[in-house]
N, C-alpha and C positions, 0 to 999 in steps of 0.2 A: 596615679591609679584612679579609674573612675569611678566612683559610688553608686552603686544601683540603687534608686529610689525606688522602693518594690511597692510601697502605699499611692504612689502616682500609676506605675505600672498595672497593678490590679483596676485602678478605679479607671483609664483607658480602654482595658481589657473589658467590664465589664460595660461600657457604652460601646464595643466595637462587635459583641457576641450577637445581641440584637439584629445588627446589620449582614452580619452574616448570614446568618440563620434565615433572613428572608431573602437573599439573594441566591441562598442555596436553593429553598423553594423556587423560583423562579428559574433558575438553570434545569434545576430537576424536570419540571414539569414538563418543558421544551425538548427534553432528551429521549425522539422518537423522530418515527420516518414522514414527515408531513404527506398530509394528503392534499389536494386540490381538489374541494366538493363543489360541484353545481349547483347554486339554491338557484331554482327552475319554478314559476309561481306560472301556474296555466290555467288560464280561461280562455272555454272552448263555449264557441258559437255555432247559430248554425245559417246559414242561408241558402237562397235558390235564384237562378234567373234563366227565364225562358230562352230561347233559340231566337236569334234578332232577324226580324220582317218586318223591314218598311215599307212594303207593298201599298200601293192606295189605288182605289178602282174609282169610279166616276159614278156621282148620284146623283140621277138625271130623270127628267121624265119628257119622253119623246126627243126635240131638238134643244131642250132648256134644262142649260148647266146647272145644277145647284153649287156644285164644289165637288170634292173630295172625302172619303172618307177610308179609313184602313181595312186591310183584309179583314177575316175571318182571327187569321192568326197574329195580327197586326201587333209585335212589339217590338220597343226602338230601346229598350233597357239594357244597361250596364252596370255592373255592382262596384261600389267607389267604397273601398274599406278606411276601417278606422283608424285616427292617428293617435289612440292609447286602447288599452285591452279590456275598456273599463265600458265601452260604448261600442256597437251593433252597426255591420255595414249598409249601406244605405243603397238604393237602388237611383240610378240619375238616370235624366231620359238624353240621349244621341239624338236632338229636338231640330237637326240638317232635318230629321224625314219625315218632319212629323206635317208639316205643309201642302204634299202632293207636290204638283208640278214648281210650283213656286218654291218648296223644299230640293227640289232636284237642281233648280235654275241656283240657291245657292248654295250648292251643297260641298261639302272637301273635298278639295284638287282638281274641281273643276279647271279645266283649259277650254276658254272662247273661242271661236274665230268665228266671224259674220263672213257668208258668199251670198251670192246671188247664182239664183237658179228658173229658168225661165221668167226675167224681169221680176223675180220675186225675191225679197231678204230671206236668209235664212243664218243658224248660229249653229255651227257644230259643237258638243261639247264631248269632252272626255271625261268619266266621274266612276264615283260606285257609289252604290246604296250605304255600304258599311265603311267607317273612319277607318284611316289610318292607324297604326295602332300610336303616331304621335299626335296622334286627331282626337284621339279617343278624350272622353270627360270626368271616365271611370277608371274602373282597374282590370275589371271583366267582363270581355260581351263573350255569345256564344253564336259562334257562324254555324254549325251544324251538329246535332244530335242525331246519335244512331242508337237507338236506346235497347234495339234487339241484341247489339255487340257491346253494348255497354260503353260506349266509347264515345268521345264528342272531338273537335275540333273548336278552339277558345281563342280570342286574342288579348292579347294583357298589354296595359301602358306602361310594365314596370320593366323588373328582371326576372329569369324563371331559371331553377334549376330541376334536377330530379332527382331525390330523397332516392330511389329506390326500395323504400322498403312499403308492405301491404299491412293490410289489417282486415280481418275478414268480421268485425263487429262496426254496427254505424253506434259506439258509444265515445261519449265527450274521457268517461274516466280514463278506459281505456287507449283513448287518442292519446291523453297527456301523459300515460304512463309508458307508451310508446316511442314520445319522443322524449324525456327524460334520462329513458334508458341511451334511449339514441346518441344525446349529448353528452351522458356521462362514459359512455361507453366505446365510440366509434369516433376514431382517429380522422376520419374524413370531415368530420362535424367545424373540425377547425377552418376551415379553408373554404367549405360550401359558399361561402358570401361571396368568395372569387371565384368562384366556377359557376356563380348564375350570371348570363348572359342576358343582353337586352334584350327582351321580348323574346328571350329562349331561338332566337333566329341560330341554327345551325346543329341544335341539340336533334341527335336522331330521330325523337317524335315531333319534329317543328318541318314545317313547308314555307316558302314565302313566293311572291310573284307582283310581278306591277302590271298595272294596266297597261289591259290590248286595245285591236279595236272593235273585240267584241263588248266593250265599254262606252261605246260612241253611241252617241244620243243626237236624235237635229228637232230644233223649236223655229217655232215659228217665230222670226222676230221681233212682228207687232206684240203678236197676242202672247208666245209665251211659253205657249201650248204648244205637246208635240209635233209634230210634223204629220198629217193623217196619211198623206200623198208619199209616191214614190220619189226622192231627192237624191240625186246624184252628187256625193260631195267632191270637189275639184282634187286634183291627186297632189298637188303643191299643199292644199289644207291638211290632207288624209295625215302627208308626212307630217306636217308642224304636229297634228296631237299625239300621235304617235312619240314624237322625237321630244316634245316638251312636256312629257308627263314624266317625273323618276318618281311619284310617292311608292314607296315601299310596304306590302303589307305582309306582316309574319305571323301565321296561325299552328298551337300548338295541340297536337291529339294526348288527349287524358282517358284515365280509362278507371274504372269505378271499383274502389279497391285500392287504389295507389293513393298515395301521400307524397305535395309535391312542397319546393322550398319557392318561394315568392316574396322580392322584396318589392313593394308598393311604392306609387308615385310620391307619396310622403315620406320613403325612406324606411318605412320600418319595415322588419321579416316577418314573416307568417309563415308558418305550415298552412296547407292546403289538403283538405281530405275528401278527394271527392266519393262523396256516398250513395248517388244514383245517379241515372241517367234514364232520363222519366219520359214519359210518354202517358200527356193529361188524359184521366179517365173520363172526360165530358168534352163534348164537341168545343170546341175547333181542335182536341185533343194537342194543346201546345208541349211542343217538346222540348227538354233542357236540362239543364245537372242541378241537384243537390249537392250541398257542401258544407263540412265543416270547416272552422278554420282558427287557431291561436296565437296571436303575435309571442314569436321567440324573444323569450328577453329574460334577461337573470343576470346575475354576478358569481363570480368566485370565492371560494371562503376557503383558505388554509389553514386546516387543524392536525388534531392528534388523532390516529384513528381510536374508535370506542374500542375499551378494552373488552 
């Protein structure tokens, strides 16, 4: 028969109650429905960039060239965002047009061919005034502003989706309380990263098109300089620019009120809030969008909900 030592027994008992007792706390505390909270940390910026015109006219006096200079409304700017939420996006110049002829002679996706046309050289080119949107040096140029409809036409280097939702305040609290909600609240918020598309090419409000030959330009070979004279180009040339140009360009209509998702050539997201579409109160009256904008970024925290 075995002897129960009850004086070893209690004095086990009493260094095993301790350990209980906090493991029970700990079970306890856990014994609820966890939640999944968004801690969501928003800084809201603001920016703007004119309608892009690299227009350049000729500053001359009688038959003596001086150069070049830009229109009236002459901007070559594109807004290149930031790669933490901590620093303001910067406006970069699209510096193909900033040149005049010599900016066009190198400009993106130019296609050459030299003819001759009565005993004379001549260069047909195929181009555009505005990058590609894998040309681009930014993240946002603006091809056209319609500021009466509020609405513009924008090309992006990144990926673009569409939030779908409005906001009728141009405030920063209000934007980040907006999308907050957004993210804590709406099942689609998971997946947005894969449903933005490159350069938004295909999303209902995106158009895209490559160069025609209403894109054809002829220089003078020597000089450089347009063509002043009338040029017949050979129709073996016509086809080659035509058949050897594929740059692709994709432009997306926004509209003032909407909030869009945009992931930048650096990789990070951004909400996009565009807040006007302006038309400058002082001559050359330049026109173009206001914007806010917050790189999306946070982590997950699972707790207990507050009682």
């Amino acid at each position: 028969m075995k002897i129960i030592n009850y004086k070893r027994l209690i004095k086990k008992l009493l260094i095993a109650l301790p350990l209980i007792a906090i493991c029970t706390s700990i079970i306890g505390s856990c014994e609820c429905d966890l939640v999944s909270t968004r801690i969501f940390s928003c800084q809201c910026f603001n920016g703007h960039i004119d309608e892009m015109d690299p227009r350049v006219i000729f500053q001359n006096n009688g038959d003596t060239l001086f150069g070049f200079k830009g229109v009236a409304s002459y901007s070559t700017g594109s807004v290149l965002l930031p790669s933490d939420n901590k620093t303001i996006a910067t406006t970069v110049k699209e510096d193909y047009a900033l040149n005049g002829i010599q900016g066009l002679w190198d400009s993106y996706a130019a296609k050459r061919y030299v003819f001759t046309y009565n005993s004379k050289d001549y260069v047909a080119s195929i181009d555009s005034r505005t990058p590609a949107n894998e040309q681009m040096k930014g993240d946002i140029m603006v091809i056209d502003a319609d500021p009466v409809n509020g609405i513009a036409w924008i090309r992006v280097g990144g990926s673009w989706a569409n939030f779908n939702i409005r906001l009728n305040e141009d405030n920063c609290s209000r934007l980040c309380d907006t999308l907050e909600l957004y993210q804590l609240s709406d099942t689609n918020y998971s997946n947005i990263n894969s449903r933005a598309l490159k350069w938004g090419e295909t999303l209902p409000n995106s158009r895209s098109y490559s160069l025609d030959s209403t894109h054809i330009r002829i220089f003078d070979a020597q000089t450089r300089n347009f063509a002043t004279n009338i040029v017949e180009i050979p129709s073996s040339i016509f086809t080659q620019l035509t058949a050897a140009n594929n740059t692709h360009y994709v432009d997306i209509q926004v509209r003032k009120g909407e909030i869009y998702y945009y992931v930048a050539k650096n990789g990070i997201a951004f909400a996009l809030f565009i807040t006007d579409v302006y038309d400058g109160s002082l001559p050359p009256n330049k026109e173009g969008i206001s914007f806010k904008y917050a790189a999306l970024r946070g982590r997950d925290k699972t707790s207990c909900p507050t009682p």
